[in-house]
N, C-alpha and C positions, 0 to 999 in steps of 0.2 A: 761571702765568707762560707766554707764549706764547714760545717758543725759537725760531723760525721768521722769525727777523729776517735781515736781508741783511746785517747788520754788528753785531758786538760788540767791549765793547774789553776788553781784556785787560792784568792786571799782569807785570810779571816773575817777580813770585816761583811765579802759577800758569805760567809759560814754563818757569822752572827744573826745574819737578816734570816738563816733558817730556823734558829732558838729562839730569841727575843722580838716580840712583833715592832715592826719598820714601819716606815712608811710603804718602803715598795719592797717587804718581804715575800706579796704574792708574788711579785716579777721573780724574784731568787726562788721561791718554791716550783715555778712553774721552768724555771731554765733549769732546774737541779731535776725534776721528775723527767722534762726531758732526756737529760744526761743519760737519767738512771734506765728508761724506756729502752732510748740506742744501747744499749752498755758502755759508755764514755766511763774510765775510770779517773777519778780525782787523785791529782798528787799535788802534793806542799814541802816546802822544806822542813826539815822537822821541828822546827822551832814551834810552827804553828800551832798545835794543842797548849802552847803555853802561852801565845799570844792570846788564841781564844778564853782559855782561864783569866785570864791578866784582865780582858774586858768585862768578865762577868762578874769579878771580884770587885772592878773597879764602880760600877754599876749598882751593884749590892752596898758599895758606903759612900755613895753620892747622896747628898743633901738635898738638889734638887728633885722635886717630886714628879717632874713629868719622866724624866726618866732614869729614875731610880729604879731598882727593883728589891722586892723582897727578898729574906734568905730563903724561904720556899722557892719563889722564882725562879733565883741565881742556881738553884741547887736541882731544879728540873731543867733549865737552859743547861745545865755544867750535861748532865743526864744524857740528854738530846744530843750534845756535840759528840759525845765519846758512842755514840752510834751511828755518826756521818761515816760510809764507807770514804776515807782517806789513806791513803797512799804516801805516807812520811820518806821523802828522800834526800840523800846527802850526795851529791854525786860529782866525779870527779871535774874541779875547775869552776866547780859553781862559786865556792869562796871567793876564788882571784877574778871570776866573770861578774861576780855581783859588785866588789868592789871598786872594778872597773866602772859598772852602769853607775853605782853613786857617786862617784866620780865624773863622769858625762855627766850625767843629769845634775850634778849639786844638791843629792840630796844629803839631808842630816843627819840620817841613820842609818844605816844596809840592811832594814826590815826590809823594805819594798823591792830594794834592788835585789834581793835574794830571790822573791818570786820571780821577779821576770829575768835573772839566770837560769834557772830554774827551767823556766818555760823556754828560757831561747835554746838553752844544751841540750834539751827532750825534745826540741825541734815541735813543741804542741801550743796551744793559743794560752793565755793567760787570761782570765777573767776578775775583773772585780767590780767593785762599787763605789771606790774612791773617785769620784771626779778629779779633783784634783790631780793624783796621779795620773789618771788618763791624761786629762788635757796636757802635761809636761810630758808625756811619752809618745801618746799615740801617732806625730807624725813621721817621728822615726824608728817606730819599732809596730810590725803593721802588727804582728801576732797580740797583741793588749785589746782586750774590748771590755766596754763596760755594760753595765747590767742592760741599762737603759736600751743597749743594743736588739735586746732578744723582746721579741716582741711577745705576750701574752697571749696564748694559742685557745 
């Protein structure tokens, strides 16, 4: 896989892994510094700042304690993300191409299939941390890789 792209798109939930500590946040820190070293720039559909709100808020009134966070927390995670260099784009046939892939794929919602429209109409890789999603895409759509790809340098 040639990494050396001048654009990749990026989901939230590998974003999150750069705010709130993961388990394998260092692997997201260390593929995002690379990014950021080559100058790879990230783009998302624009929804994303609101998918990432939506997890911090939802995290901030979760009851369970191991991963709960504070309103201090949620409010330096909110901080953090709104200074990821991202690249918000809407671009033409991404609607009817995502609806498409959720459609193929069976998924339940056109979050996911919006990213990887997204990445296939920019012609650049997709990266996340869903397993899941990986495992129902990646045979047929080779541009998706997951975190786990990128090896800790």
């Amino acid at each position: 896989m040639d990494m050396r792209l001048p654009e990749v798109c990026v989901d939230a939930c590998l974003i999150v892994k750069l705010i709130i500590h993961e388990p394998d946040s260092a692997q997201a820190d260390a593929l995002f510094s690379w990014w950021q070293m080559h100058g790879t720039k990230l783009i998302v559909p624009v929804f994303c700042a609101v998918e990432i709100d939506s997890v911090l808020r939802r995290r901030a009134t979760l009851t369970a304690l191991d991963e709960r966070l504070t309103q201090a927390q949620a409010d330096a995670a909110f901080e953090a993300a709104q200074a990821i260099p991202l690249k918000a784009l809407e671009i033409p046939g991404q609607r009817r191409r995502g609806w498409e892939l959720a459609n193929e794929f069976n998924l339940p919602t056109v979050y996911d299939s919006h990213y990887l429209a997204l990445a296939e109409l920019r012609n650049c890789d997709f990266w996340t941390s869903d397993a899941k999603l990986y495992r129902l895409v990646k045979d047929r759509l080779p541009y998706v890789h997951l975190l786990s790809e990128f090896a800790c340098r």
